[in-house]
N, C-alpha and C positions, 0 to 999 in steps of 0.2 A: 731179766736175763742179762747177762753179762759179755761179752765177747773177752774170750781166757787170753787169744793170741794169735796172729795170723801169719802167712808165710804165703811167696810166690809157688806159682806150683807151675806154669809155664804161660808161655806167650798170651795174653791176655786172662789170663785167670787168675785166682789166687784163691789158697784155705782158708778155713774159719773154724775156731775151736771155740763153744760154747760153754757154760757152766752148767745151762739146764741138758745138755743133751754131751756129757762125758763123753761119750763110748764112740761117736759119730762124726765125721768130717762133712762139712760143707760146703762143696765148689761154688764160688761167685764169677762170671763171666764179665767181662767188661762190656757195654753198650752202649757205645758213643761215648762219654764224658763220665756216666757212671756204673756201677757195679748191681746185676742183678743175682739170685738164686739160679743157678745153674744147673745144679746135681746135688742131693744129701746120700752120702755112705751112712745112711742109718743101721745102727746097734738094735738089737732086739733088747735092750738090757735098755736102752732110752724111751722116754712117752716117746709117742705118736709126736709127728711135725706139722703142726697145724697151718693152713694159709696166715693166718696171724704171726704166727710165730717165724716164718719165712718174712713177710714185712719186717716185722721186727731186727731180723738180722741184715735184711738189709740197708736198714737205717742206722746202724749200728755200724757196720764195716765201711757202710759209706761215710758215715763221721769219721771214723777211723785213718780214713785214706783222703782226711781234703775233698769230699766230692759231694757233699750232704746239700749242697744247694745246686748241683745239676739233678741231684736226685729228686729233690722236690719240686723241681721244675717241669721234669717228665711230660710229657704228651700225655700219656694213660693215667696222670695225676690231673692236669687240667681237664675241669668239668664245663 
């Protein structure tokens, strides 16, 4: 999966535009330092958005935006 391009969408949030899922917007919410899956505007015309595939984008956007090492730092990452 690719991340196509992203854009602010307001105070704390931003979009996500996929390659695997065309048709569907992604809201990410900011928490703390970094970006989780907030909300998917899923398309009937896209798969299904698997708990995987949410990780995924948000490793993804989180590279994207400078933040991929708050993100991996996570509380609900430490075991």
């Amino acid at each position: 999966m690719q991340l196509v391009r992203w854009s602010h969408s307001r105070r704390k949030m931003v979009r996500g535009y996929f390659d695997k899922f065309p048709h569907s917007t992604v809201y990410f919410r900011r928490i703390r330092r970094f970006y989780i899956v907030y909300m998917v505007d899923w398309d009937e015309v896209d798969p299904f958005v698997s708990q995987g595939d949410r990780e995924e984008m948000q490793h993804l956007i989180n590279e994207e935006l400078g933040r991929l090492k708050e993100y991996e730092q996570r509380k609900s990452r430490k075991g």
